[in-house]
C-alpha positions in Angstrom: 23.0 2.2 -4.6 21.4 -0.2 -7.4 20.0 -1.9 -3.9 17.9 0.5 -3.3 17.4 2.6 -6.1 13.7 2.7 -5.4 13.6 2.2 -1.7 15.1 5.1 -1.5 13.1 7.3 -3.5 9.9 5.4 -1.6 11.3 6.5 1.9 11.7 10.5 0.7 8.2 10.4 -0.6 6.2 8.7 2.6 8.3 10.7 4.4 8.2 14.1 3.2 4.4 13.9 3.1 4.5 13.1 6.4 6.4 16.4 6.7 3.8 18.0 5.4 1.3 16.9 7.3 3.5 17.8 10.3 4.3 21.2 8.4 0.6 22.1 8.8 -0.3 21.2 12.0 2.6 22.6 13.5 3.4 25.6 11.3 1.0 26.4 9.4 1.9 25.5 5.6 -0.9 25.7 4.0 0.7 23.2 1.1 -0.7 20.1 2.4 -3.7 19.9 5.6 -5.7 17.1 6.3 -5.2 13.2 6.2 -4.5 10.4 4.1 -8.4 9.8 4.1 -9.1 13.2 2.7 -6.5 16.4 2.1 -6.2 19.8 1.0 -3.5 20.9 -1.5 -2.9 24.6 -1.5 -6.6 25.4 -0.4 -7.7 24.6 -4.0 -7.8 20.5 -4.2 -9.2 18.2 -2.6 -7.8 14.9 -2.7 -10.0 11.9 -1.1 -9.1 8.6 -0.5 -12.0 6.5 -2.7 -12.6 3.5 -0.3 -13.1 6.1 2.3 -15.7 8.0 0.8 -17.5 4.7 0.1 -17.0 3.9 3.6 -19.0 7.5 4.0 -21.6 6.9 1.9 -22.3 3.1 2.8 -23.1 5.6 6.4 -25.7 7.7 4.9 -23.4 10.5 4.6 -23.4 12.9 1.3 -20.5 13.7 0.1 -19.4 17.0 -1.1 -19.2 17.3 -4.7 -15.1 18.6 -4.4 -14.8 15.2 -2.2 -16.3 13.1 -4.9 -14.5 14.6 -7.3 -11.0 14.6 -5.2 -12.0 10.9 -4.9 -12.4 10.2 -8.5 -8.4 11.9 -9.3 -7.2 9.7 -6.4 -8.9 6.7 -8.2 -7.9 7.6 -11.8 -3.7 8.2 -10.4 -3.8 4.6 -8.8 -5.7 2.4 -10.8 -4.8 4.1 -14.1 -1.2 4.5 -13.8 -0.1 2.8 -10.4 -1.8 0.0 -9.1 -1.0 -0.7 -5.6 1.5 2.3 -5.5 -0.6 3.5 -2.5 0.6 0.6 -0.2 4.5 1.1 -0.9 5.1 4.9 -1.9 2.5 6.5 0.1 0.9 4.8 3.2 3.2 5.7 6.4 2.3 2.1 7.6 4.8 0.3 5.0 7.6 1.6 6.7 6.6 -0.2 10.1 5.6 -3.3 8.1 8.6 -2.9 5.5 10.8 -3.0 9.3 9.0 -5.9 10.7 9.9 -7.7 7.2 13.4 -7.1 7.3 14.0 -8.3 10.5 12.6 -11.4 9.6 14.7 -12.0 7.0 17.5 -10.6 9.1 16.4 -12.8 12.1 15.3 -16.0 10.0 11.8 -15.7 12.0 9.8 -18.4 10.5 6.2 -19.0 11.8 4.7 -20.3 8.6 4.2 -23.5 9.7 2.3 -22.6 12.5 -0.6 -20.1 11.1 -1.6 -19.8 7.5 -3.9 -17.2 6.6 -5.8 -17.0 3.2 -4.6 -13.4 1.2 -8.4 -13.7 0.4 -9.3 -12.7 3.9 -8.9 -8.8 3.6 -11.3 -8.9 0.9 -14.0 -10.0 2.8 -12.6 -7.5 5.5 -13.5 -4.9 2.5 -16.7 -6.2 2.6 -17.3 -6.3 6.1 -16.3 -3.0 6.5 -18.6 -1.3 4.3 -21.2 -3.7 6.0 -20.4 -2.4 9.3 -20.5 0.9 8.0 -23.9 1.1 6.7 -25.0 -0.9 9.9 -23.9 1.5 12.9 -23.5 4.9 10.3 -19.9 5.4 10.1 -16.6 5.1 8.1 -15.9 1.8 9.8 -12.1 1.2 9.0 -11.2 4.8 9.4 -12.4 4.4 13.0 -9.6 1.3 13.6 -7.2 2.2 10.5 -3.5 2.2 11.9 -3.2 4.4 8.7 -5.4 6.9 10.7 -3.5 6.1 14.1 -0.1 6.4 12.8 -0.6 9.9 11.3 -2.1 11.1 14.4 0.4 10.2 16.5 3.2 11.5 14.3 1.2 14.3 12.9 -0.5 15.6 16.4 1.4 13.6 19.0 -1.9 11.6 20.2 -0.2 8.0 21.1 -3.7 6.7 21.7 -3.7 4.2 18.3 0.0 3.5 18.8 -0.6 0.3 20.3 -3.0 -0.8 17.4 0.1 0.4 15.4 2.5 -1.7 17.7 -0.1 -4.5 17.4 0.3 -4.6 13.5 4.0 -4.8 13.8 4.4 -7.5 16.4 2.1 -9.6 14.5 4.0 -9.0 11.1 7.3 -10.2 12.7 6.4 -13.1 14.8 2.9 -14.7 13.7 2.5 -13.7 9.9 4.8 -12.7 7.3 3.4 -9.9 5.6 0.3 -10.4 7.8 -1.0 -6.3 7.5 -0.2 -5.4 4.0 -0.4 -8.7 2.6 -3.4 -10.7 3.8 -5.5 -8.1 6.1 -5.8 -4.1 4.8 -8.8 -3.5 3.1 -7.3 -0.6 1.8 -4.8 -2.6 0.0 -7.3 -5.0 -1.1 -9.5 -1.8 -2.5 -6.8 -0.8 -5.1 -5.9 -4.7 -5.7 -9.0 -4.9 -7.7 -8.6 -2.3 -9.9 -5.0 -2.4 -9.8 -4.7 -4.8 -13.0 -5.4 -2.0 -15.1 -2.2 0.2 -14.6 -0.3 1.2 -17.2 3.0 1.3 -14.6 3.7 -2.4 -14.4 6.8 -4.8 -13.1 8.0 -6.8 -16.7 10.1 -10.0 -16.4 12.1 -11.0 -19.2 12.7 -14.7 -18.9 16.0 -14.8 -21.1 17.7 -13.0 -18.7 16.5 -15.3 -15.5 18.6 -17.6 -14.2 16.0 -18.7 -11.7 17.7 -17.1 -8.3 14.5 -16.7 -7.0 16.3 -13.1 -5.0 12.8 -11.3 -6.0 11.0 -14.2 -3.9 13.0 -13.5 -1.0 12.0 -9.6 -1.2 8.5 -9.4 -2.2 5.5 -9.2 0.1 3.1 -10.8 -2.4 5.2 -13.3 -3.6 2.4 -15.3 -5.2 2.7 -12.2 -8.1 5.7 -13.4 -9.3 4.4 -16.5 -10.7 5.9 -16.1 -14.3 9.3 -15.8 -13.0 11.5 -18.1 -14.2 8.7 -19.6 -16.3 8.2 -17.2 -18.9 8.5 -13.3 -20.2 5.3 -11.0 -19.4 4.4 -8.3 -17.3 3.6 -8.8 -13.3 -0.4 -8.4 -14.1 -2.0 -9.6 -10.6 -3.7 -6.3 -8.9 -2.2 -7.4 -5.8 1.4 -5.9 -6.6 2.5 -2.8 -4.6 4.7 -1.7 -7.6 7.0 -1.2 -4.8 10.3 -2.1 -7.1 12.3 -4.3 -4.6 12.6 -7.3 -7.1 14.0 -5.2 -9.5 16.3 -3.6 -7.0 18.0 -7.2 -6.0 17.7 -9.0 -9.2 21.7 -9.4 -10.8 19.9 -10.7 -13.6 18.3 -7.6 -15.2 15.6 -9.8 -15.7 12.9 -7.4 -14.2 12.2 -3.9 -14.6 9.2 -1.1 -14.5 7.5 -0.6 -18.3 4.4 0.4 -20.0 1.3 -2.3 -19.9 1.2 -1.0 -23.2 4.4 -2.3 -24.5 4.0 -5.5 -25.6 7.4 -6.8 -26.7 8.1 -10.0 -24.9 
């Protein structure tokens, strides 16, 4: 169970909000209504999704001051204490990308030598989309987000965005290896810039590597795990989904979750 000590946790949590997005639509539980762009908790809090309210304003839109707020707790939970957390304990997508990764490694699907994408590219999809947005006055990406697609079709049964959905996967397995979450999502790219400051962090303790290289084979943004190997210090690169898989396969103990704050090499 060490294998997936935080897989597993991840799945129950993407899941059972899903549940109760389902919950609400279909039976009326009133614990959690709306999206993963904007929700309701309880008819008291509103919880917005930050990039998406930019997205709104970049439109000419004013936003509600419980949105702006909701927006700002949303903000303060990732980048303060999680990062990326978003990406790999939230967003419905990462189980469909999460899939199309495994059966790569399952599979051996190599395609790297025949497309390579910069990681920089989905920032200047972030860009673009709040461009576009301020252009033709709406949320840009929440029009095209499989994010948005996804949860409709699971939450309301509208299969309308499942082949963008589809789309995302295919690519993921046979043209680029963590193409979505890894070098396209402006959402993901959103919380990569602030997600240096969490205080959750990944911590590598060099003593203990024997250089395996296990967390390599497991981790989306591999180019985070730079100091592996090579010396003891925390994972600090905004791009990491805090998602815990290189902890979950390293023998070594050599990795673990800790406070930024704790500064003991």
């Amino acid at each position: 169970m060490r294998k997936y000590q935080y897989l597993i946790p991840r799945r129950i949590v993407q899941l059972s909000i899903l549940l109760l997005f389902v919950g609400g639509n279909y039976f009326g539980w009133e614990i959690v209504r709306g999206n993963y762009s904007s929700a309701i908790i309880a008819d008291v809090l509103n919880l917005s999704d930050p990039y998406a309210v930019m997205q709104i304003v970049a439109a000419g839109f004013l936003a509600s001051s419980s949105v702006l707020f909701g927006a700002l707790i949303v903000f303060l939970i990732y980048v303060i204490i999680g990062g990326r957390m978003f990406c790999s304990w939230v967003c419905p997508m990462n189980i469909v990308t999460d899939l199309a990764f495994r059966l790569r490694r399952t599979f051996k699907i190599e395609t790297e030598n025949k497309i390579n994408i910069s990681r920089s590219i989905r920032f200047y999809i972030l860009g673009l989309s709040l461009l576009v947005s301020v252009v033709f006055g709406m949320a840009a990406f929440e029009v095209i987000s499989p994010i948005s697609m996804l949860h409709r079709a699971i939450v309301f049964g509208s299969g309308s965005g499942l082949a963008i959905v589809a789309l995302v996967f295919l690519v993921d397995l046979f043209i680029l290896k963590a193409g979505w979450c890894g070098h396209i999502c402006p959402l993901g790219a959103f919380y990569s810039v602030f997600g240096k400051q969490a205080i959750i962090k990944v911590k590598h303790n060099h003593n203990n590597c024997t250089n395996c290289m296990a967390c390599f084979d497991v981790c989306i943004e591999e180019q985070v795990l730079s100091i592996v190997g090579k010396e003891s210090d925390f994972i600090r690169s905004g791009a990491c989904t805090n998602c815990g898989r290189c902890i979950e396969v390293c023998d070594d103990n050599a990795l673990k979750y800790a406070l930024k704050f704790d500064l003991k090499k």
